[in-house]
N, CA, C and O of each residue as an XYZ file, in Angstrom:
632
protein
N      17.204    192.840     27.991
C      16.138    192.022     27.497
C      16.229    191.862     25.978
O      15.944    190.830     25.369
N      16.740    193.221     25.340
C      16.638    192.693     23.716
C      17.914    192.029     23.435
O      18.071    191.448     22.361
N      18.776    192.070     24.263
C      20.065    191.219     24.125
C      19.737    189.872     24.112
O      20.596    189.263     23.476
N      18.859    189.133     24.542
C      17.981    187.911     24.836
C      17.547    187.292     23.722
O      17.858    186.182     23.288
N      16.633    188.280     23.195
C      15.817    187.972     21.763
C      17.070    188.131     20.703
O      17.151    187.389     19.725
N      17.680    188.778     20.877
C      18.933    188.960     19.274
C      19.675    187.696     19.731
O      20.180    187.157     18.746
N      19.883    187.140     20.678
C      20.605    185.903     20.684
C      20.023    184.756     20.596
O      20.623    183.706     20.362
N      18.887    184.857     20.765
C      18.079    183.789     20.201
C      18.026    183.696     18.557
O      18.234    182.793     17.748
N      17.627    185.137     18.466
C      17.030    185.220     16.760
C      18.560    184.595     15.803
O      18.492    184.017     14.719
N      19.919    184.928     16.606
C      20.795    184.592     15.874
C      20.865    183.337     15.816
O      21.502    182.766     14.931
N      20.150    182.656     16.853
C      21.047    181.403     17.079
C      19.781    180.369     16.054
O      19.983    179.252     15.579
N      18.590    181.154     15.965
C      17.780    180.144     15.307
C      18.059    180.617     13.375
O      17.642    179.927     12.445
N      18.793    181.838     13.234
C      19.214    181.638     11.819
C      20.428    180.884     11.366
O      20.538    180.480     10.209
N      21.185    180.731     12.134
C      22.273    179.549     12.488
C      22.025    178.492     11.807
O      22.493    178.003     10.779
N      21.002    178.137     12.730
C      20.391    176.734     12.359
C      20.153    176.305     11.727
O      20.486    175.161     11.416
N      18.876    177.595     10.794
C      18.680    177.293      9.931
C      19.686    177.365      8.185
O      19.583    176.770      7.112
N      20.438    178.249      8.647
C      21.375    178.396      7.684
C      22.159    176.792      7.348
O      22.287    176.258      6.247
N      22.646    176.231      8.818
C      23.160    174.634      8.799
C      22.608    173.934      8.122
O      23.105    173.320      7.178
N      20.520    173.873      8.792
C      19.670    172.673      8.275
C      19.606    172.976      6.543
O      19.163    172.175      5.719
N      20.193    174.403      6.228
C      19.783    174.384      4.477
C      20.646    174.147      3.673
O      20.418    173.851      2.500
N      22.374    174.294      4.465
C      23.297    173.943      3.723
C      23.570    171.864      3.855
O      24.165    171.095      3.100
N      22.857    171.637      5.077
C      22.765    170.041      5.014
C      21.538    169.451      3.771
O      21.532    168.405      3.121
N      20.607    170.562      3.788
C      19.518    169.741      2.757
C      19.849    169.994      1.665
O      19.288    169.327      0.795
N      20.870    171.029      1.206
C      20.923    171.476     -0.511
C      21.885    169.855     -0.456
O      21.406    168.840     -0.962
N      23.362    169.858      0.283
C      23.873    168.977     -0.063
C      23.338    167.585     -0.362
O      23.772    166.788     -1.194
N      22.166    167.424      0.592
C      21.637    166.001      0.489
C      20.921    165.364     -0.634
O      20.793    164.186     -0.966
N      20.210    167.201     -1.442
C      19.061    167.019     -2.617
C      20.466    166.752     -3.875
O      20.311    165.961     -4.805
N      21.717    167.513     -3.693
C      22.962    167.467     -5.097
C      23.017    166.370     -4.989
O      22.771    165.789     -6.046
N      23.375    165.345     -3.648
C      23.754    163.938     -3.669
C      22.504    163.394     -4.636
O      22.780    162.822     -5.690
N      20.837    163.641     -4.147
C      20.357    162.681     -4.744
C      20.199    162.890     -6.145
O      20.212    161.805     -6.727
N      20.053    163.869     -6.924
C      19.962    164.371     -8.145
C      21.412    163.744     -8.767
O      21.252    163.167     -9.843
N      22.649    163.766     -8.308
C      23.608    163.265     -9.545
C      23.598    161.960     -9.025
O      24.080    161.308     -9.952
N      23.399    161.345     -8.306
C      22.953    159.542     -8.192
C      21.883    159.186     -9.016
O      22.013    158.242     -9.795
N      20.956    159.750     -8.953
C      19.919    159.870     -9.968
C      20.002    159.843    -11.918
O      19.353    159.162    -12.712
N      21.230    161.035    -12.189
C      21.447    161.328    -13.151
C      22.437    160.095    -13.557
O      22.437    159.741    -14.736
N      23.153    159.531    -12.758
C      24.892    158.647    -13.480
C      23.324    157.548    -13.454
O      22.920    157.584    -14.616
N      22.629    156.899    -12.847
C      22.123    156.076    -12.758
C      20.824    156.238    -14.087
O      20.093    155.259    -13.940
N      20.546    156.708    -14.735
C      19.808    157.113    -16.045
C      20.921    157.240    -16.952
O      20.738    157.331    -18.166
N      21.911    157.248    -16.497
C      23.317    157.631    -17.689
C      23.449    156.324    -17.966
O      23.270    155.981    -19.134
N      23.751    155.429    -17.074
C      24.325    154.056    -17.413
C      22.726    153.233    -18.022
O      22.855    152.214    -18.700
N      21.706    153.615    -17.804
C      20.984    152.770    -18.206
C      20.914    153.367    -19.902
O      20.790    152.597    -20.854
N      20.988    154.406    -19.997
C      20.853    154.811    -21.158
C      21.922    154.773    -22.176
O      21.961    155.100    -23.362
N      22.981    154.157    -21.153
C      24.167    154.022    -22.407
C      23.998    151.971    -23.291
O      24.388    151.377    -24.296
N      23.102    151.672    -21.933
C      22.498    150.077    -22.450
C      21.823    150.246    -23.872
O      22.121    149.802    -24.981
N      20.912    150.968    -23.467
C      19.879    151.321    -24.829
C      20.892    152.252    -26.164
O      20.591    152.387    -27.350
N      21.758    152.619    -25.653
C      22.274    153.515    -27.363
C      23.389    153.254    -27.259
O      24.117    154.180    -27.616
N      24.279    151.716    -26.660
C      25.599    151.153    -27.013
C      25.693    150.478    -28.546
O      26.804    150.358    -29.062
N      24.406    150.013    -29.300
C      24.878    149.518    -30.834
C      25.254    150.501    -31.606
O      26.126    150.228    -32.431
N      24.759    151.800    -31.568
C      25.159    152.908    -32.317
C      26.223    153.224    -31.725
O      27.071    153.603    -32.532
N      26.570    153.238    -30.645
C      27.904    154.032    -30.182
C      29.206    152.925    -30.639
O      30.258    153.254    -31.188
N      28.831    151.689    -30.279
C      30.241    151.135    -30.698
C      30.458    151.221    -32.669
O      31.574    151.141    -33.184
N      29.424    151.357    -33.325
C      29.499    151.503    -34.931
C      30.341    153.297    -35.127
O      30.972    153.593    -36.141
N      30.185    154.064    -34.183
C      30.217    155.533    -34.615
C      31.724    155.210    -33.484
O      32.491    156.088    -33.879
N      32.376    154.545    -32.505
C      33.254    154.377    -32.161
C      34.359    154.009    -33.047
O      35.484    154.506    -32.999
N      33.909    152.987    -33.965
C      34.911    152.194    -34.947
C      35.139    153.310    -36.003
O      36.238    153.842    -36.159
N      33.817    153.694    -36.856
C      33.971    154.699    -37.767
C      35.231    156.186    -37.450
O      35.974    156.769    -38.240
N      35.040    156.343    -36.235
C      36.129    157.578    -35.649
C      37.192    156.826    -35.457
O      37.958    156.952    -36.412
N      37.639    156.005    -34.550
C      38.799    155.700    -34.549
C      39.870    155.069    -35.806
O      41.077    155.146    -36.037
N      38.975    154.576    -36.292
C      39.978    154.214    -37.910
C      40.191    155.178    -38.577
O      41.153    155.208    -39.345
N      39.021    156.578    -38.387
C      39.627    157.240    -39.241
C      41.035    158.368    -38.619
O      41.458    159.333    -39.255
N      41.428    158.019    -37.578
C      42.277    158.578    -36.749
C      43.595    158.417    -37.843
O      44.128    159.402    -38.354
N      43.946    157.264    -38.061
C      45.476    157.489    -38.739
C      46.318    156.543    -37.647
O      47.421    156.043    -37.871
N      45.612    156.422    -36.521
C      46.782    155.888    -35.418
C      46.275    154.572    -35.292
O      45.053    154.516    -35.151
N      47.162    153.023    -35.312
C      48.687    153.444    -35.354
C      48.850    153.934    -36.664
O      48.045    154.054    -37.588
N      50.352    154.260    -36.537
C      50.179    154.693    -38.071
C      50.612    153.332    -38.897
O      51.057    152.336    -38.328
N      50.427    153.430    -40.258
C      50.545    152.345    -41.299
C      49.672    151.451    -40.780
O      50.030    150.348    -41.193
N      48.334    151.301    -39.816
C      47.574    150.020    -39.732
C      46.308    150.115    -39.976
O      45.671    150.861    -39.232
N      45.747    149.564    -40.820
C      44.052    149.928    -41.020
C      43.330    149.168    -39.819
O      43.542    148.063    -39.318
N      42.403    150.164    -39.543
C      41.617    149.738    -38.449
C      40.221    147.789    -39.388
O      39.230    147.933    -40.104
N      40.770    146.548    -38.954
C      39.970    145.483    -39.515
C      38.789    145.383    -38.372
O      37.695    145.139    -38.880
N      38.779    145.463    -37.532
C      37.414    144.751    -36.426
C      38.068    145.142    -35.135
O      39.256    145.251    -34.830
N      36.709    145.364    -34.312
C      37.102    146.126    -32.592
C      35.880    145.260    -32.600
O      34.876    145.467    -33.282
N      36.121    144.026    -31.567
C      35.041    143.026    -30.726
C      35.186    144.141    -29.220
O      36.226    144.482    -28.657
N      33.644    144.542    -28.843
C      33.597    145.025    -27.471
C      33.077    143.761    -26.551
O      32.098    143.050    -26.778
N      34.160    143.663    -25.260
C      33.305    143.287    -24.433
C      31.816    143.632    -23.907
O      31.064    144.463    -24.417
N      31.588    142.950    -22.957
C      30.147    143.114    -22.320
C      30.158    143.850    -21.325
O      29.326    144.757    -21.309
N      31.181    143.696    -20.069
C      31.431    144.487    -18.790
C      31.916    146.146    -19.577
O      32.609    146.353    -20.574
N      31.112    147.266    -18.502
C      31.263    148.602    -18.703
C      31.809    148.768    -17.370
O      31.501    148.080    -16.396
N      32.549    149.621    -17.386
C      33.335    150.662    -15.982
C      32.983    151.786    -16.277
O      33.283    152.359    -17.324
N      32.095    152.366    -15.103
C      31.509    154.119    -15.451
C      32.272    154.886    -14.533
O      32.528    154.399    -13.432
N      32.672    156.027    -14.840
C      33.834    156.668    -14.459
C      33.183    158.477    -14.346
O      32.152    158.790    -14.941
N      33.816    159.283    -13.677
C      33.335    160.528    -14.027
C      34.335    162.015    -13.665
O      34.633    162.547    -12.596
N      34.640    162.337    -15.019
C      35.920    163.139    -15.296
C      35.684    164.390    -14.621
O      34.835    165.242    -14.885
N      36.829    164.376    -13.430
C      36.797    165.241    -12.414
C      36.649    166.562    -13.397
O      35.607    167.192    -13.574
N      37.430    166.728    -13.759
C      37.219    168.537    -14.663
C      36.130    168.923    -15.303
O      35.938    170.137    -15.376
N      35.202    168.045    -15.890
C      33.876    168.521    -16.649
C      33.060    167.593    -16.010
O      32.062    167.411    -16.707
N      33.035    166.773    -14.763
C      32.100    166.069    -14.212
C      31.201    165.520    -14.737
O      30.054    165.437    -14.297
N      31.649    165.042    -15.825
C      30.890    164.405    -16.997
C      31.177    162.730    -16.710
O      32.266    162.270    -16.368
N      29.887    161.917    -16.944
C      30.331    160.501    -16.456
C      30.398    159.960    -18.097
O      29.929    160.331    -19.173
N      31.316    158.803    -17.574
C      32.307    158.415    -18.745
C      31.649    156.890    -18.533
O      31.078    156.548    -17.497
N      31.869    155.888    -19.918
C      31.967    154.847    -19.824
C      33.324    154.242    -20.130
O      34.074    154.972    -20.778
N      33.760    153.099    -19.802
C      34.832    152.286    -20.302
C      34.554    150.952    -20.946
O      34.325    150.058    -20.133
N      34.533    150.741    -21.732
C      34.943    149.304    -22.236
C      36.242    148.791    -22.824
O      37.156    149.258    -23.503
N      35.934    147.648    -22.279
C      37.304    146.747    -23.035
C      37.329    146.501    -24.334
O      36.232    146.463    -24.891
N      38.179    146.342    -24.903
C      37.682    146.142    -26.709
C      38.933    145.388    -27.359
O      39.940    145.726    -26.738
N      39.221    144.520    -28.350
C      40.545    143.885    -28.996
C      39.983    144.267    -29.906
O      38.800    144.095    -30.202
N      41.083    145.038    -30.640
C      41.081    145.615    -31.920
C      42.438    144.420    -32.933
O      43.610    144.097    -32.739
N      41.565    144.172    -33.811
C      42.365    143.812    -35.666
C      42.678    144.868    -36.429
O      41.828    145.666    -36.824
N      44.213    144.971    -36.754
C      44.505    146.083    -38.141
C      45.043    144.397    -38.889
O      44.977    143.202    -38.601
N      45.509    145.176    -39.853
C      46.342    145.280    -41.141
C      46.624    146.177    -41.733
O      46.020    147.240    -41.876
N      48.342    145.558    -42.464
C      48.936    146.819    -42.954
C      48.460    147.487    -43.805
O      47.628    146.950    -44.537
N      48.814    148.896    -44.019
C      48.538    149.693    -45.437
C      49.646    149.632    -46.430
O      50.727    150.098    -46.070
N      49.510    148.980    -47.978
C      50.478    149.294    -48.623
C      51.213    150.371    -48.558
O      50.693    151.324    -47.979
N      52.275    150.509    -48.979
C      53.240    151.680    -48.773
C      53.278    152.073    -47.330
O      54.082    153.005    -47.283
N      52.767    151.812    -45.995
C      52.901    151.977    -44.970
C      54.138    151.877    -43.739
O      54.202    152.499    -42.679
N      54.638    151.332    -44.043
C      56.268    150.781    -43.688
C      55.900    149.711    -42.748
O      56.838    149.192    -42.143
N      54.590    149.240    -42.490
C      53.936    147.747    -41.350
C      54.134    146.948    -42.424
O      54.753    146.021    -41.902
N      54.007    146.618    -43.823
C      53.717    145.335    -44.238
C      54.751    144.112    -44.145
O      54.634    143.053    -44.762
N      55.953    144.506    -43.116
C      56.917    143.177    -43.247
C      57.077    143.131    -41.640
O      58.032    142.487    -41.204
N      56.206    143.772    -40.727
C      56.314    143.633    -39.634
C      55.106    142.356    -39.224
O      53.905    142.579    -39.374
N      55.692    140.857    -38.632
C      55.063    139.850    -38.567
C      53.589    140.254    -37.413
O      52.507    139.669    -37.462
N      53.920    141.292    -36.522
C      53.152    141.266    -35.412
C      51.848    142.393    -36.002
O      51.027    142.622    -35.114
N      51.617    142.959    -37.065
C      50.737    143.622    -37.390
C      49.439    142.326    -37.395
O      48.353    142.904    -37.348
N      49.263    140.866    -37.435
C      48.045    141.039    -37.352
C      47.686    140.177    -36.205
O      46.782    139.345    -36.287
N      48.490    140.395    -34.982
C      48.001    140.248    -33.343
C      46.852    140.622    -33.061
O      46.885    141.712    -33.632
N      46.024    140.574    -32.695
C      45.293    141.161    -31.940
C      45.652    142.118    -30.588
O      46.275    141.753    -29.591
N      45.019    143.571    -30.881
C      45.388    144.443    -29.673
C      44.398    144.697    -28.426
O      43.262    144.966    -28.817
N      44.506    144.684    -27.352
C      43.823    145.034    -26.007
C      43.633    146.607    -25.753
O      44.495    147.479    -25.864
N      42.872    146.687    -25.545
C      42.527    148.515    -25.152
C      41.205    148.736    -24.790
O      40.230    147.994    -24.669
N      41.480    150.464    -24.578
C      39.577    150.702    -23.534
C      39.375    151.724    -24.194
O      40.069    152.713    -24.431
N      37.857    151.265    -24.624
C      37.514    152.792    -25.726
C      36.278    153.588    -24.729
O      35.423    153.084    -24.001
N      36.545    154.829    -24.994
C      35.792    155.744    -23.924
C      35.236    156.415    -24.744
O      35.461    157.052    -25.773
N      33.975    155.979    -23.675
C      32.350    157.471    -24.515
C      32.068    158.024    -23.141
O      32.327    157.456    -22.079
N      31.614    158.977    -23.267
C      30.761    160.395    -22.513
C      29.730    160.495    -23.293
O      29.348    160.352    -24.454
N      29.236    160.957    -21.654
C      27.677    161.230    -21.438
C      27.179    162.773    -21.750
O      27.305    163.595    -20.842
N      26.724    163.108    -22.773
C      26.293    165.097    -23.127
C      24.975    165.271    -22.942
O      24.317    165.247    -23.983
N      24.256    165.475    -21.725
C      23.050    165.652    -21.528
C      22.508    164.329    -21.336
O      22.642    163.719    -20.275
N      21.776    163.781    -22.544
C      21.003    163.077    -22.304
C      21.425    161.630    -23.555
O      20.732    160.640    -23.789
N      22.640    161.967    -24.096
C      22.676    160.900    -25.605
C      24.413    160.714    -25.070
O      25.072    161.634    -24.585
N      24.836    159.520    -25.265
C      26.106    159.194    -25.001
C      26.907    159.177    -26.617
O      26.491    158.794    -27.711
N      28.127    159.731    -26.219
C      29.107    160.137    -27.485
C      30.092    159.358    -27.148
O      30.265    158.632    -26.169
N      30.996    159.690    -28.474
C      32.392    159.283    -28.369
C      33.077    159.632    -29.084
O      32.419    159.648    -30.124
N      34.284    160.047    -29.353
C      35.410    161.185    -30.195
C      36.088    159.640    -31.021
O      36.556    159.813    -32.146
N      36.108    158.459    -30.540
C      36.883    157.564    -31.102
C      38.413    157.637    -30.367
O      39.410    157.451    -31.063
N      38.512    157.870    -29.171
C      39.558    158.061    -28.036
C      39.769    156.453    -27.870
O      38.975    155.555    -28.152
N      40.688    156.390    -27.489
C      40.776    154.758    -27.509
C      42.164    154.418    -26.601
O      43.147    154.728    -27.274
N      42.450    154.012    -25.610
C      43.888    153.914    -24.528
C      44.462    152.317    -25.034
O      44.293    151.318    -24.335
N      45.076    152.303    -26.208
C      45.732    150.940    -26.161
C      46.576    150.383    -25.089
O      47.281    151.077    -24.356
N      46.478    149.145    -25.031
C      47.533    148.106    -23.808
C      46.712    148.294    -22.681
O      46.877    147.368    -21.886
N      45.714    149.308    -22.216
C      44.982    148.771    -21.058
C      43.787    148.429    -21.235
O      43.151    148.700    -22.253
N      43.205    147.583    -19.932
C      41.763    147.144    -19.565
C      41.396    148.430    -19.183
O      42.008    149.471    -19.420
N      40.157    148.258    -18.461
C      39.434    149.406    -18.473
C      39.661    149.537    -16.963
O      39.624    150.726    -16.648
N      39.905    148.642    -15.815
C      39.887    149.086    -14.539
C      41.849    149.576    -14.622
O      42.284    150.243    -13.683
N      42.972    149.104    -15.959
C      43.999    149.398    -15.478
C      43.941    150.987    -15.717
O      44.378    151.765    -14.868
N      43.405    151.394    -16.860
C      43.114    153.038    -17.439
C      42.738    153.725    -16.192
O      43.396    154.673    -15.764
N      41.273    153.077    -15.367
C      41.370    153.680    -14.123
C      42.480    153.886    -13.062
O      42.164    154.698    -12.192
N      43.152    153.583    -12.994
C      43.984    153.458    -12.484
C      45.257    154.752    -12.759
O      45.707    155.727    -12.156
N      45.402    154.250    -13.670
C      46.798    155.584    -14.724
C      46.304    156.498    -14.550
O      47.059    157.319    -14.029
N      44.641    157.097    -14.842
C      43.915    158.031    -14.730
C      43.665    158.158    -13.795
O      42.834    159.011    -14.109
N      43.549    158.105    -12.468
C      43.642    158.358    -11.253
C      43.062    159.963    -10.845
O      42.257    160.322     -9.986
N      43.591    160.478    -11.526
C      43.774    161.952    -10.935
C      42.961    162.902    -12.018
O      42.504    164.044    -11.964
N      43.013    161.709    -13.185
C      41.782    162.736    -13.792
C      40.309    162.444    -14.096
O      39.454    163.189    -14.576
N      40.194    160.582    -13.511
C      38.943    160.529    -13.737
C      38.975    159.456    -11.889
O      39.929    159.010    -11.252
N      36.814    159.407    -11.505
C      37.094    158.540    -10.530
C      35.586    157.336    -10.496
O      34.365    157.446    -10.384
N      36.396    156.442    -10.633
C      35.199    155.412    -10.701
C      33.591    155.243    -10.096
O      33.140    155.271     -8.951
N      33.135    155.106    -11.073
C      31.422    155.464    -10.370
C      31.133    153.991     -9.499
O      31.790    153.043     -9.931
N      30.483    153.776     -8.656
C      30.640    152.762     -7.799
C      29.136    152.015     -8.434
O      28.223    152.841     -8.401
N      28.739    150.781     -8.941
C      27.767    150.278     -9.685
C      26.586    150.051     -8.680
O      25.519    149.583     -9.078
């Protein structure tokens, strides 16, 4: 007879052990849908400062070398992304960047220094304020970066 009740009692902590590992998963799903979705709205509201503090870092990078950073026009379309290793969601934009040479630089007799360049400049999300190091992937768009990056970042679905 108590063999009865212990197989019951097991079978209803079972259950419940299942129904709690199905509801934690269901509450993580809704909490980081929640969070990328306050991320992207909030990168709307604090993108004029980020693309000014984008330009300011990346020119002062040095790269390329011999080219002063002249003007980075950002597109309008964002690709939100979220970097498997620090699960941090990322933005992408497209951006054409203007240099010119630096005297003494060894660019000033190269005709193609003042092309215009294609590339995707990336900010992250730190809590609650979106950053950016001035990281910048020249020669790609922002869905080809997804792409190359594959394995280290994975597209947030809009």
């Amino acid at each position: 007879m108590w063999d009865l009740y212990i197989g019951q009692w097991i079978g209803v902590g079972v259950i419940t052990l299942i129904s709690l590992f199905i509801a934690t998963r269901g509450l993580q799903h809704f909490w980081t849908t929640r969070n990328r979705r306050r991320g992207r709205k909030r990168f709307r509201h604090q993108r004029e400062r980020l693309e000014a503090r984008f330009f300011d870092l990346a020119s002062a990078t040095g790269k390329p070398r011999g080219l002063r950073w002249v003007d980075v026009d950002f597109e309008d379309a964002v690709c939100f992304a979220v970097d498997r290793e620090k699960n941090q969601l990322l933005a992408l934009v497209g951006v054409t960047i203007g240099f010119e040479a630096i005297e003494g630089g060894g660019m000033e007799e190269v005709q193609a220094v003042g092309n215009l360049r294609a590339a995707t400049a990336i900010f992250h999300l730190e809590g609650k304020w979106w950053s950016t190091n001035g990281r910048v992937l020249f020669n790609l768009e922002p869905i080809e970066a997804l792409s190359r990056l594959d394995g280290v970042m994975d597209r947030v679905a809009d």
